[in-house]
C-alpha positions as CSV (number, residue, x, y, z in Angstrom):
1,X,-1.6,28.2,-60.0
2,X,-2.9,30.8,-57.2
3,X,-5.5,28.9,-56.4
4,X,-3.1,25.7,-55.7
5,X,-0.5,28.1,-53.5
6,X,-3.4,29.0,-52.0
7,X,-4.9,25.9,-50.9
8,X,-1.2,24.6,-49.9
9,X,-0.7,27.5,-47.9
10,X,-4.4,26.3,-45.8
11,X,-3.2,23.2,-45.8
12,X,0.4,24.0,-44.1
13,X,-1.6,26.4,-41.5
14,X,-3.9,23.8,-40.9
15,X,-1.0,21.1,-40.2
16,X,0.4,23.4,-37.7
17,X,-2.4,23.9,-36.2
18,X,-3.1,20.2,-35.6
19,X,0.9,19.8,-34.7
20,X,0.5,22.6,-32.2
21,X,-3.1,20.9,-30.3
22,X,-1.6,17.4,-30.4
23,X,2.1,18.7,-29.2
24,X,-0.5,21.0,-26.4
25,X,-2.2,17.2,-25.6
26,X,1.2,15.5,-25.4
27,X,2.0,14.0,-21.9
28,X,5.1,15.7,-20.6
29,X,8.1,14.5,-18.8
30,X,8.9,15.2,-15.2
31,X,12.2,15.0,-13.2
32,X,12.9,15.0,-9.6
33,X,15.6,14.5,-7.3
34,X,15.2,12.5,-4.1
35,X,17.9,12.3,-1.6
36,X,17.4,10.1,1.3
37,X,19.6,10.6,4.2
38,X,19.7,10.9,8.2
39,X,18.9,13.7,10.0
40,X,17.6,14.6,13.9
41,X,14.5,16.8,13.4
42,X,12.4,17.9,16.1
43,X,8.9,17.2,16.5
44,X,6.9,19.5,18.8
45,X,6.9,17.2,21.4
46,X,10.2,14.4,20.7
47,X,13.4,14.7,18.5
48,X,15.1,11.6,16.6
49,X,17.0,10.7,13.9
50,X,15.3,9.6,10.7
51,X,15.8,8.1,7.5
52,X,14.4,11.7,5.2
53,X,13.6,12.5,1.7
54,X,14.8,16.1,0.9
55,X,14.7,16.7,5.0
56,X,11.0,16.7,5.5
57,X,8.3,14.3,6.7
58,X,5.9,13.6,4.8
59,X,8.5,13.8,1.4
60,X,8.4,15.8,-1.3
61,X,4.7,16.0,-3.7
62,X,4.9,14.6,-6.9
63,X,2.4,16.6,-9.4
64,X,1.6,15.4,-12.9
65,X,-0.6,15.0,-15.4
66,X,-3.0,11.9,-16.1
67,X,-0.4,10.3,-18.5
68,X,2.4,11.7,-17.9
69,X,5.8,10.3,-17.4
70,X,8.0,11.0,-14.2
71,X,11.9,10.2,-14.1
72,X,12.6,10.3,-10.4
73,X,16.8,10.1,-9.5
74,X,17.0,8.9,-5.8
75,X,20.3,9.2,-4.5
76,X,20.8,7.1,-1.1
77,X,22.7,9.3,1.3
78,X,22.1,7.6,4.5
79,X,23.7,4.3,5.4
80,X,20.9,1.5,4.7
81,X,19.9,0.0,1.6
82,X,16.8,1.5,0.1
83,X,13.9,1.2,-2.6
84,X,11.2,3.5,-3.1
85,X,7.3,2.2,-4.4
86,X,5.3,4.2,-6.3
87,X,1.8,3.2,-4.4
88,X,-1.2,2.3,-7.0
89,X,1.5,3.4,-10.5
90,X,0.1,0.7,-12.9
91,X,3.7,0.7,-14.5
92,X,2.7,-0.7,-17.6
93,X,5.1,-3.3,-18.8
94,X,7.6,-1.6,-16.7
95,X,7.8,-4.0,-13.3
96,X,11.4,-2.6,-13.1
97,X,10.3,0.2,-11.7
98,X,7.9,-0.5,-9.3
99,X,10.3,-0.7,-6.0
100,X,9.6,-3.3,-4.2
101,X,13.2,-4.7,-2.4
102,X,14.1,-8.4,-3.7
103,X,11.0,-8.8,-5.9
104,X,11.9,-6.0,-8.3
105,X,14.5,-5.1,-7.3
106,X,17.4,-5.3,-4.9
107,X,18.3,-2.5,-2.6
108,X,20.2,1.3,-3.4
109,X,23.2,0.7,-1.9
110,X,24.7,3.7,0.2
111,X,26.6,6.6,-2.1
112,X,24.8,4.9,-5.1
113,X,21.6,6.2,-7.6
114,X,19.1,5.2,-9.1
115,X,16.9,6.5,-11.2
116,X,13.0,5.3,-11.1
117,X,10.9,5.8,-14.4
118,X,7.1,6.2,-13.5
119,X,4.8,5.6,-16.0
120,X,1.5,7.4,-15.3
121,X,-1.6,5.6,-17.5
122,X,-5.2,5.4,-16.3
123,X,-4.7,6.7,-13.1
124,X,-6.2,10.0,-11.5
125,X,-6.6,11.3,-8.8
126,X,-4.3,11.0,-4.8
127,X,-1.7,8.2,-5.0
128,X,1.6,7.8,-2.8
129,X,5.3,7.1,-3.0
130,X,6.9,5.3,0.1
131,X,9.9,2.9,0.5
132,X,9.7,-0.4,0.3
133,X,12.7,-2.1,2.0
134,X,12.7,-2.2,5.8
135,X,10.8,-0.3,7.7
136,X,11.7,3.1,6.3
137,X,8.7,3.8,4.9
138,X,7.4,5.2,8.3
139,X,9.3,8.3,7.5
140,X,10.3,8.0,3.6
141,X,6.8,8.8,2.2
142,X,4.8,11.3,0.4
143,X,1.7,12.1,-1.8
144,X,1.5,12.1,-5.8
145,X,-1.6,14.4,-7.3
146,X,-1.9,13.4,-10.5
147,X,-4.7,16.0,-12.2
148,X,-7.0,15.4,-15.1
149,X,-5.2,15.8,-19.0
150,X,-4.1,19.5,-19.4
151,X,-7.0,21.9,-19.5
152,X,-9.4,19.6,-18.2
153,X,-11.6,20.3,-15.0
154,X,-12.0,18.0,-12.7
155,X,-15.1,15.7,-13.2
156,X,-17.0,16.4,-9.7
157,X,-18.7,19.5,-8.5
158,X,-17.9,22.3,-7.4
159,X,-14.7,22.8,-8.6
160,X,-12.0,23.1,-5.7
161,X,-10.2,26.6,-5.0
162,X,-7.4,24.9,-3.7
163,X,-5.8,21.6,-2.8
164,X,-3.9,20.2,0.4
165,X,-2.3,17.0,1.0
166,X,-2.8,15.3,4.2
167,X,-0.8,12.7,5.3
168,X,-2.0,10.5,8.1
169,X,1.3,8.4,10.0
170,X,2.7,7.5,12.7
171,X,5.6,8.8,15.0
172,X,8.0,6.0,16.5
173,X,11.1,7.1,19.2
174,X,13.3,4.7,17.9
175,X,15.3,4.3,14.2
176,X,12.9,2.2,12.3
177,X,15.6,0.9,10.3
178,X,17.8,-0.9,13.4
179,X,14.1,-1.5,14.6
180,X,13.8,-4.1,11.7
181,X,17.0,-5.2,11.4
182,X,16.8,-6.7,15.1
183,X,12.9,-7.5,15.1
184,X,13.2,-9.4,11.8
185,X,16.0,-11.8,13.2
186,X,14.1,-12.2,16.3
187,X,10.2,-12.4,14.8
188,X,8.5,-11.4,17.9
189,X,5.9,-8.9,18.3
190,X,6.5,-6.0,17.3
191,X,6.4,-2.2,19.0
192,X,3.9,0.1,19.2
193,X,3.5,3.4,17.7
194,X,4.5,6.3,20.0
195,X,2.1,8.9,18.6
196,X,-0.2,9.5,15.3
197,X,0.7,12.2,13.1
198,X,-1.0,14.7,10.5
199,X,1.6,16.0,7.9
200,X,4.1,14.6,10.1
201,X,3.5,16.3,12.9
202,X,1.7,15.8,16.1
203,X,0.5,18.0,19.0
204,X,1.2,18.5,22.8
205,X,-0.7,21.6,23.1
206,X,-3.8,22.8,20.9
207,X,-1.0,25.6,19.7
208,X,1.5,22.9,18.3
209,X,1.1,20.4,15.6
210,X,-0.1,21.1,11.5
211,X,-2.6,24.1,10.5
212,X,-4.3,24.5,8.1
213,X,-5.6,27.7,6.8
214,X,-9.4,28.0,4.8
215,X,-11.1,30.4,3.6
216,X,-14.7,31.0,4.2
217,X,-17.2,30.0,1.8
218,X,-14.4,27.9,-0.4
219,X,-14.0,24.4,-1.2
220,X,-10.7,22.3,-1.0
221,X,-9.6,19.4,-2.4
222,X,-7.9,17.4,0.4
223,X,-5.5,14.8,-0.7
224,X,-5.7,11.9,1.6
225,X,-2.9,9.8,2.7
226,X,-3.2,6.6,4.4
227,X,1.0,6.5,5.2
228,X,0.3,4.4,8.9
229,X,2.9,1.3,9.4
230,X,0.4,-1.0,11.1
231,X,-3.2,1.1,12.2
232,X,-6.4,1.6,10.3
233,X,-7.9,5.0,10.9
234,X,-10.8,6.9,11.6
235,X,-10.2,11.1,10.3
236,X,-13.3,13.5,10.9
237,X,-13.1,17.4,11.0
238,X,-15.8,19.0,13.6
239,X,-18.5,20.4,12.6
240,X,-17.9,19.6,9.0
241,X,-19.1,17.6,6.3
242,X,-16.6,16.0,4.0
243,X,-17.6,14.7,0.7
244,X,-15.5,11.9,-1.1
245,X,-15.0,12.1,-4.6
246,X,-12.3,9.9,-4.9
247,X,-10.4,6.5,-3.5
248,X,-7.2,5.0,-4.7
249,X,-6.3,6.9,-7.9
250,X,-10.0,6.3,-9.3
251,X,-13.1,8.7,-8.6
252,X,-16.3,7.4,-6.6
253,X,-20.0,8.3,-7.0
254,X,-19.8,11.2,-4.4
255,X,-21.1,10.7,-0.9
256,X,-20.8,12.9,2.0
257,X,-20.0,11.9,5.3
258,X,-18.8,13.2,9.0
259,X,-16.1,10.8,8.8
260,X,-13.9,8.2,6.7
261,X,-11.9,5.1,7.4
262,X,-8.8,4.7,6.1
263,X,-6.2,1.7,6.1
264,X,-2.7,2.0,5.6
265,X,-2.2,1.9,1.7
266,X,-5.2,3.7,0.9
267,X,-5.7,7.5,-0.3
268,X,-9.0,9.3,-0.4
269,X,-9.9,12.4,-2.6
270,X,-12.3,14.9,-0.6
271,X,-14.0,17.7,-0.9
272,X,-14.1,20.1,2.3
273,X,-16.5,23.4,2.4
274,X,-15.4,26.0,4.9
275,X,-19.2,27.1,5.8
276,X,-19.5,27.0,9.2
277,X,-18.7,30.0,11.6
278,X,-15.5,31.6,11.2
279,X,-13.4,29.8,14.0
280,X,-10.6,27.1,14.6
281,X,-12.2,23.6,14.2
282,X,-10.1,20.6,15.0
283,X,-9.3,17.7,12.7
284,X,-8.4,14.5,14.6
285,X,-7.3,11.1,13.4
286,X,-7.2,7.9,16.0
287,X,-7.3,4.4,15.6
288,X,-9.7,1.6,14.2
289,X,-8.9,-2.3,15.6
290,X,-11.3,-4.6,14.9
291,X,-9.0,-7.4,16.2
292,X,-10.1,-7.1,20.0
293,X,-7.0,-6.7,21.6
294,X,-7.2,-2.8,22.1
295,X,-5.3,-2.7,25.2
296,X,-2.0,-3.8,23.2
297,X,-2.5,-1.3,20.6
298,X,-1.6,2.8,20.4
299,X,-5.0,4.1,21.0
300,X,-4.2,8.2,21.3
301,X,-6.0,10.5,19.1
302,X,-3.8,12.9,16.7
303,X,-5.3,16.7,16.4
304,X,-4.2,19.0,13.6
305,X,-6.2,22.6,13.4
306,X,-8.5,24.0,10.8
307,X,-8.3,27.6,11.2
308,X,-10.5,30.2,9.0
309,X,-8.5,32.8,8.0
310,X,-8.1,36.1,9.4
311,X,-9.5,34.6,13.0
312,X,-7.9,33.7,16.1
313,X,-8.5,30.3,18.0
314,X,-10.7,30.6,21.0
315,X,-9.4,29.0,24.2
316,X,-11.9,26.2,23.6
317,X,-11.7,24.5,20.2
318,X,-14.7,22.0,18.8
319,X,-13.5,18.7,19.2
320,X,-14.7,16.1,16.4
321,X,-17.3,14.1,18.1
322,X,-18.1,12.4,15.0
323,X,-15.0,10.7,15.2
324,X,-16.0,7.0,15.8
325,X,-14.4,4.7,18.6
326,X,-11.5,2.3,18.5
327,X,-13.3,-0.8,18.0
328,X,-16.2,0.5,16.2
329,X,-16.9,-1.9,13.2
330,X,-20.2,-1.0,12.6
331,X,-19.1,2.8,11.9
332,X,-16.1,1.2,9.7
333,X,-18.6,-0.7,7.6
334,X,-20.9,1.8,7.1
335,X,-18.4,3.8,5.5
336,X,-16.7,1.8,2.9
337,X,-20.3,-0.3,2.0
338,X,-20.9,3.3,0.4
339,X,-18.0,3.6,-2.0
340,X,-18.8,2.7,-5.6
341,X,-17.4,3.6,-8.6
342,X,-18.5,6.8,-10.4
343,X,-18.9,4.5,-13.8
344,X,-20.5,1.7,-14.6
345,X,-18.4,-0.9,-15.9
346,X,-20.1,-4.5,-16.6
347,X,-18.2,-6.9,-15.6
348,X,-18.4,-10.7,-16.9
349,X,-20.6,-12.9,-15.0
350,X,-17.6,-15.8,-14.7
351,X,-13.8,-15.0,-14.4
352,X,-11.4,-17.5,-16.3
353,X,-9.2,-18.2,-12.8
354,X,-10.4,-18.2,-9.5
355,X,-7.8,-18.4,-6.9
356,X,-8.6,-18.7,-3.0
357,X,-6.5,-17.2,-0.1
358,X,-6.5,-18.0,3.6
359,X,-5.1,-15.0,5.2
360,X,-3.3,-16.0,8.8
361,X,-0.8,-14.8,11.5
362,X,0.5,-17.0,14.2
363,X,1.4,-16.4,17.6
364,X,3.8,-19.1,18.8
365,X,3.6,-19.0,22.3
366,X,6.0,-21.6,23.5
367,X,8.5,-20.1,21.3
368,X,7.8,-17.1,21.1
369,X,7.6,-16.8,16.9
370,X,5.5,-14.8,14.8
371,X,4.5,-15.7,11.2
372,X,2.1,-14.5,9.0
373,X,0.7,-16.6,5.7
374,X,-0.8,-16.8,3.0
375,X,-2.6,-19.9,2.4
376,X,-0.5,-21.2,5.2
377,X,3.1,-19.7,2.9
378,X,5.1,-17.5,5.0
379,X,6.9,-15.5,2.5
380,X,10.7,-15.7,2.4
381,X,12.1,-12.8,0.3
382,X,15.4,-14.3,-1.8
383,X,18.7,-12.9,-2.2
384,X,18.8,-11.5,-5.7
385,X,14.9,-10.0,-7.0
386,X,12.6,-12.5,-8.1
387,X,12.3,-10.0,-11.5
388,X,15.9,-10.3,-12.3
389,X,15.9,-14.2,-11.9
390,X,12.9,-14.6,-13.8
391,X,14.2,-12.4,-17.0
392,X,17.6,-14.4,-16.4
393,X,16.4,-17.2,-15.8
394,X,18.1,-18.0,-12.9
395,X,17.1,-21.3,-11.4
396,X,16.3,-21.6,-7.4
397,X,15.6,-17.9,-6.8
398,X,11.4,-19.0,-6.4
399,X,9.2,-21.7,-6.8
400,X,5.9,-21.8,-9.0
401,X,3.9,-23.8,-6.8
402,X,2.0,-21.4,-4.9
403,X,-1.1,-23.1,-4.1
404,X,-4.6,-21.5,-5.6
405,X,-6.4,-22.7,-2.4
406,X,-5.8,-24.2,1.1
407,X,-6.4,-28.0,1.4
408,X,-9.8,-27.9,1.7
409,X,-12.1,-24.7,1.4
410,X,-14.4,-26.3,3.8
411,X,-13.0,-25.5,6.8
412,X,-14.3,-23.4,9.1
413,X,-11.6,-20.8,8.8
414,X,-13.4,-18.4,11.4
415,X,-13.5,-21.3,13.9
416,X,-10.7,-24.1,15.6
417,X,-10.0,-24.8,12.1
418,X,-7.9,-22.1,11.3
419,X,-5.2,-23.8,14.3
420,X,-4.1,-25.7,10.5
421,X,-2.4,-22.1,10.3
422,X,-0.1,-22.5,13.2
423,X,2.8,-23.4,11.8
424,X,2.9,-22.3,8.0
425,X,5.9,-23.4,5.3
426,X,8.3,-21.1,4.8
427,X,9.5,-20.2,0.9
428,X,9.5,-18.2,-2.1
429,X,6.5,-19.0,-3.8
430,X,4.9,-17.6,-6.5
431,X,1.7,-17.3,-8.7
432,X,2.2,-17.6,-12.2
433,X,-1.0,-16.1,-14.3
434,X,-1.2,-15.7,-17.9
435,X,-1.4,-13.0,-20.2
436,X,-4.9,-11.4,-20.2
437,X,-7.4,-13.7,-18.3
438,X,-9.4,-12.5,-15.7
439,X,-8.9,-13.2,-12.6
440,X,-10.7,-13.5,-9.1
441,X,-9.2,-13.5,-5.7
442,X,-11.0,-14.9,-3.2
443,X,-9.4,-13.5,0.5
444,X,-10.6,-15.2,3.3
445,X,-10.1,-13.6,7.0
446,X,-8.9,-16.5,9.5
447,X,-9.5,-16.4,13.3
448,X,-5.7,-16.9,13.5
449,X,-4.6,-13.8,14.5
450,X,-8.2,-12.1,13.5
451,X,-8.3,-8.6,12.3
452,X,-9.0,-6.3,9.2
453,X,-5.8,-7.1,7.0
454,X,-5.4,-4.3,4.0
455,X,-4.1,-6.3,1.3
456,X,-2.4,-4.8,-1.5
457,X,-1.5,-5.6,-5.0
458,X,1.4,-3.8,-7.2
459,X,1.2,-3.1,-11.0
460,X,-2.6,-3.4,-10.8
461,X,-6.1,-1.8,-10.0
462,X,-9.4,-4.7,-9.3
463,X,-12.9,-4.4,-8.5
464,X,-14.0,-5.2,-5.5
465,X,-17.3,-7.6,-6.5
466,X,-18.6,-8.9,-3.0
467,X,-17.7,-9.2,0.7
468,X,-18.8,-11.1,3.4
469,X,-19.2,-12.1,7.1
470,X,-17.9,-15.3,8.3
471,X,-16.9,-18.3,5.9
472,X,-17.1,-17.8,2.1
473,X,-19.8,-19.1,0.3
474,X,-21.6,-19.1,-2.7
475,X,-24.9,-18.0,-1.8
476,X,-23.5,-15.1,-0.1
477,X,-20.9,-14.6,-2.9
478,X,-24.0,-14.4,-5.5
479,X,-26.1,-12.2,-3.4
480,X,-23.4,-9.6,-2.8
481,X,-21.7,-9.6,-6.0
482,X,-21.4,-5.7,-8.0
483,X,-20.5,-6.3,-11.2
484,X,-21.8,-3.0,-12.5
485,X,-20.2,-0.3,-10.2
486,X,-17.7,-2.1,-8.0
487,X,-14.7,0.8,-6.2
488,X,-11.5,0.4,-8.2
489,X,-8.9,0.4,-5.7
490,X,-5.2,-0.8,-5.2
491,X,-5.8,-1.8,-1.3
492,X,-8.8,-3.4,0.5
493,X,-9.4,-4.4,3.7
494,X,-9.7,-8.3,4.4
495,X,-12.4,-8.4,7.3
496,X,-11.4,-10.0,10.7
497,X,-13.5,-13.6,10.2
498,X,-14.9,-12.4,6.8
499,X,-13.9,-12.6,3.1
500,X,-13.6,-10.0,0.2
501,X,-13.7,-11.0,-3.5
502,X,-11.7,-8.8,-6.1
503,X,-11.0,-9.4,-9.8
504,X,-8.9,-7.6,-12.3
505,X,-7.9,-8.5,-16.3
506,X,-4.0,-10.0,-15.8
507,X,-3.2,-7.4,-19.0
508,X,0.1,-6.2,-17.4
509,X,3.2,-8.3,-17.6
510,X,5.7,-8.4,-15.2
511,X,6.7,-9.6,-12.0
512,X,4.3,-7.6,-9.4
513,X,3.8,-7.8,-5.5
514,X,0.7,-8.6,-3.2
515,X,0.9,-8.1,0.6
516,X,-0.6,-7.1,3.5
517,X,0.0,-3.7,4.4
518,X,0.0,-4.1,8.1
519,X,4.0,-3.8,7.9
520,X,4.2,-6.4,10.6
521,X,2.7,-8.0,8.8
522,X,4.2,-7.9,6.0
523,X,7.7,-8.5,7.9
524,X,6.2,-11.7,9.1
525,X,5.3,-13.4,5.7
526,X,2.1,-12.3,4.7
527,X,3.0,-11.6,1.2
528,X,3.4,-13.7,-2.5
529,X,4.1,-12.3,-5.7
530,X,2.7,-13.3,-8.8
531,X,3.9,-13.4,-13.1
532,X,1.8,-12.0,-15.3
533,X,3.8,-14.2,-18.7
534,X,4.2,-12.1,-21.7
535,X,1.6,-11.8,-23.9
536,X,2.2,-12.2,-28.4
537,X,3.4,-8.9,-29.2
538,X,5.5,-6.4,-28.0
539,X,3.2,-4.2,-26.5
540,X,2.3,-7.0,-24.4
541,X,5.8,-8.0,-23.0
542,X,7.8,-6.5,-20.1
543,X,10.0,-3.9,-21.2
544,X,13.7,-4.3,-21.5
545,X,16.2,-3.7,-18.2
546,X,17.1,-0.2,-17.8
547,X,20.4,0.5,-17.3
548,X,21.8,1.2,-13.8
549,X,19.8,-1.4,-12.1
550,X,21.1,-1.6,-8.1
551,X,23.4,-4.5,-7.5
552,X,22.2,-7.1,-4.9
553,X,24.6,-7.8,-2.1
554,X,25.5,-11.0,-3.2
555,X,26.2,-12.9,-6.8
556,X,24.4,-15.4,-8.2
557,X,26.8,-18.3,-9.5
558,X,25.3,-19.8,-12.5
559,X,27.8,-22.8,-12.6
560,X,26.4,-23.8,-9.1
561,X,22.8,-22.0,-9.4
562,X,24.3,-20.7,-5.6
563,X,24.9,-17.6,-4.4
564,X,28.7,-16.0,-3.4
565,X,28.3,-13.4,-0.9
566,X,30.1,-10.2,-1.0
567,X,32.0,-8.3,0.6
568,X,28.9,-6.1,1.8
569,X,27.1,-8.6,3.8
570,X,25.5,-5.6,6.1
571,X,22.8,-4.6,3.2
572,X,21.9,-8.2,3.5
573,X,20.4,-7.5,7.0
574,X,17.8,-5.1,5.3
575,X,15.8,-9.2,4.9
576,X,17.5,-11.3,6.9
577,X,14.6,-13.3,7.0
578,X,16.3,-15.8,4.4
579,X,19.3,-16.2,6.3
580,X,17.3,-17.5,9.1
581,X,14.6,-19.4,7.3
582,X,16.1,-22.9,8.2
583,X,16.1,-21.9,11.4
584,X,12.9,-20.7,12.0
585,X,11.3,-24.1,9.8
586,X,13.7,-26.2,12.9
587,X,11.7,-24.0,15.4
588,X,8.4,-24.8,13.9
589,X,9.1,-28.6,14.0
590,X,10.6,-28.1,17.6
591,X,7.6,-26.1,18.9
592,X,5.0,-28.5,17.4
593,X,7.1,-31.2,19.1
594,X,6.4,-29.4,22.2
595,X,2.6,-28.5,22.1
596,X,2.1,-32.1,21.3
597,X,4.4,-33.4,24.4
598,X,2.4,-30.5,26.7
599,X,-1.0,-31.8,25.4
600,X,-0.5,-35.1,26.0
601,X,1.1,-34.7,29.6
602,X,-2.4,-32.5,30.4
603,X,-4.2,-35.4,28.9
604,X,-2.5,-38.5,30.9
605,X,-2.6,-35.8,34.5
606,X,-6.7,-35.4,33.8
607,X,-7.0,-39.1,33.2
């Protein structure tokens, strides 16, 4: 009978034991609370008012564990509609989360709440939050470290002795939100960028602007943030090495470089050794256009100081010379050829769908229009989220008839054939993909409006297998192609009159996003989003609404399958590109009408 107390009282110490490692391994819960409203700040060198989360540019970081869940309450006190993102969160089975205004949501009205549950899975490593409705992301932004499970180190050496986040933007004079509201209606061209910024700041004299403080002899982790509206950037620190470990919430076989490239979207982990002389050592970030029209871009350069501790900055500080030139393509692809993924992962030789995508943007000249397309589809965003209509089933919200290619994949896209771009359909169409087949998306750069376009995809991670020069083709495809140790990354860059190839496993369901996030882009149609259906089970189905879920500013009437607007018809300014779509498709037919009558009068003067 001892014997048996005895072995029950092991057995009960032994439980516990296991209880208390598996309750130590758990993934724990955050909770924040974001509160977006106006303020005029000052910058060192200009003062505006801006749309803030919890009054400070770049927003609050978000820390958490690899697995971890974050509940995130983000009360709109300002007077615009807003959504917030959660930049490379794979949201598993949770779409209704993922931000993105009229395709999973509609807008936070003003005085209202919402509350955002992130659902942190195979990520690790610098990701983002931003909004995603308007243009408000240019100053609602900020950085999310998620670190290795509890206890765990992280898998690169050395370990770091500290970690900062470094947010790369840009400064505009005007409200951003008023900026769209007008710019959208009128799809022109839009503004340029007053100033680049580092943590939000940037610098008139070498005392003004961000510092950061190092000690010699340590290593830092920097978190880097790619939080630009519309530039790809180059970010070097003289004198100094920097050694990337990390790209896009997934770590890279290390490689150390004197500078990086950056488009907006992306975010770089990088390890920073403070071994040269004890000094101030400036960090600069400027501009990378590969389009060739430089002149009509911001082309400034953005300093922020590196300053060893206990020195003082001499009147002269090292410049980073390193730092390549605007239009320096060669430098750009030097840099990302390198990135590969730390692990090998095999991929299949053949995918199950391969779908191809001519990426375009048209200038109108007669008429002054902009559009941007996808295989010649200029986005239309509807009036209620494409999420809600498709659990509702709400009919003439979207169409399904995306196409999986142009006409004809023959044409030389880098040449006069991509004039078939001009004048692109508007609409709301949509990819539908099934439940866990693999999938391969062809992008293929256009010489319609040519230049690096980052495209990015919600609710998912792909490899990045091949990328080319010039026209896709097959030879080329096969002679690139990494299927062993491709980056993992949630944005790429499309190159100007080239093609990139990425491919993920459609093992998410839900209603998810792709765009390019050039946010002119963007604003001018360059987007689609695609179903993932559900799969058998319900592990493998999108989760149930939660409660709370914004209103959209207008109702859906399923007698008439129309909508009855509201009373609140200023929210439905934050995308009034549907309002104007019949408009703008009138103006397409007009202006064609036009070029054609132009043409032939120059044809029948020559004769």
């Amino acid at each position: 009978m001892g014997v048996m107390k005895n072995h029950l009282v092991g057995d009960l110490i032994v439980g516990c034991l296991c209880l208390f490692l598996i309750l130590c391994c758990m993934a724990d819960d955050h909770y924040y609370d974001f509160y977006v409203t106006e303020k005029n700040i000052t910058n060192p060198c200009a003062s505006k008012n801006f749309a803030l989360v919890v009054e400070r540019v770049p927003g609050q970081t978000i820390h958490v564990h690899r697995g971890d869940t974050a509940f995130i309450n983000v009360h709109n006190n300002g007077t615009y509609g807003i959504t917030i993102h959660w930049h490379g969160v794979k949201q598993p089975r949770n779409p209704w989360s993922d931000g993105p205004a009229y395709v999973t949501q509609c807008p936070i009205k003003p005085g209202k709440n919402f509350t955002y549950e992130v659902l942190f899975s195979e990520e690790e490593g610098t990701l983002w939050w931003h909004a995603h409705s308007g243009w408000s992301r240019a100053t609602v932004h900020g950085a999310i470290a998620v670190l290795p499970h509890k206890d765990t180190p992280f898998p690169f050496d050395p370990q770091p002795y500290k970690e900062h986040v470094i947010v790369l933007g840009e400064w505009f004079s005007g409200n951003m939100t008023e900026f769209f509201d007008t710019e959208e209606k009128r799809h022109t061209r839009t503004s340029l960028s007053d100033a680049y910024t580092i943590n939000g700041l940037f610098n008139c004299t070498a005392d003004e602007g961000y510092r950061l403080v190092v000690e010699s002899g340590r290593t830092y982790l920097l978190r880097i943030v790619g939080a630009s509206m519309d530039h790809e950037m180059f970010f070097a620190v003289a004198d100094h090495n920097l050694t990337v470990v990390g790209q896009d919430g997934s770590y890279v076989k290390p490689i150390t470089t004197t500078y990086i490239m950056i488009t907006p979207g992306q975010t770089f982990d990088i390890l920073l050794t403070a071994d040269q002389l004890p000094s101030c050592y400036y960090m600069a970030v400027g501009p990378y256009n590969d389009g060739g029209n430089h002149a009509q871009r911001n082309s400034s350069i953005a300093t922020a100081i590196l300053q060893y501790k206990s020195t003082s900055c001499p009147p002269i500080i090292p410049f980073p010379n390193q730092l390549p030139k605007v239009a320096d393509t060669v430098s750009a692809k030097n840099f990302t050829d390198q990135i590969k993924s730390r692990d090998s992962v095999n991929l299949p030789e053949k995918p199950d769908d391969k779908i191809f995508i001519a990426v375009a943007v048209s200038h109108q000249l007669i008429c002054g229009k902009v559009h941007a397309s996808l295989n010649n589809i200029s986005f239309v965003h509807p009036k209620i989220d494409i999420l809600q209509a498709y659990h509702r089933s709400l009919p003439n919200i979207y169409e399904t008839d995306f196409p999986h290619q142009p006409a004809s994949t023959t044409l030389n896209f880098t040449g006069d054939d991509s004039l078939k771009f001009e004048f692109p359909i508007l609409g709301t169409k949509i990819l539908m993909i099934e439940y866990n087949r693999s999938v391969e998306i062809v992008f293929q750069g256009t010489n319609l409006g040519a230049e690096n376009h980052p495209m990015h995809l919600h609710g998912y991670s792909f490899y990045v297998v091949a990328t080319g020069d010039g026209n896709f083709n097959e030879t080329e495809y096969k002679n690139n192609l990494n299927l062993i140790d491709p980056p993992y990354l949630n944005t790429v860059g499309v190159p100007r009159n080239g093609w990139v190839a990425i491919r993920f496993v459609a093992n998410n369901p839900g209603v998810w996003f792709m765009h390019c996030h050039l946010e002119r882009h963007a604003m001018w149609g360059m987007d689609t989003a695609f179903i993932v259906t559900n799969g058998i089970t319900e592990n493998q189905s999108i989760r149930e609404p939660p409660n709370g879920l914004p209103e959209c500013s207008s109702s859906y009437n399923t007698t008439t399958s129309n909508f009855d607007a509201d009373e609140n018809t200023e929210l439905e300014d934050a995308t009034p590109l549907e309002k104007w779509s019949g408009i703008i498709s009138s103006w397409n037919v007009i202006c064609f009408t036009l070029l054609i009558t132009v043409f032939s009068f120059i044809y029948v003067f020559i004769r």
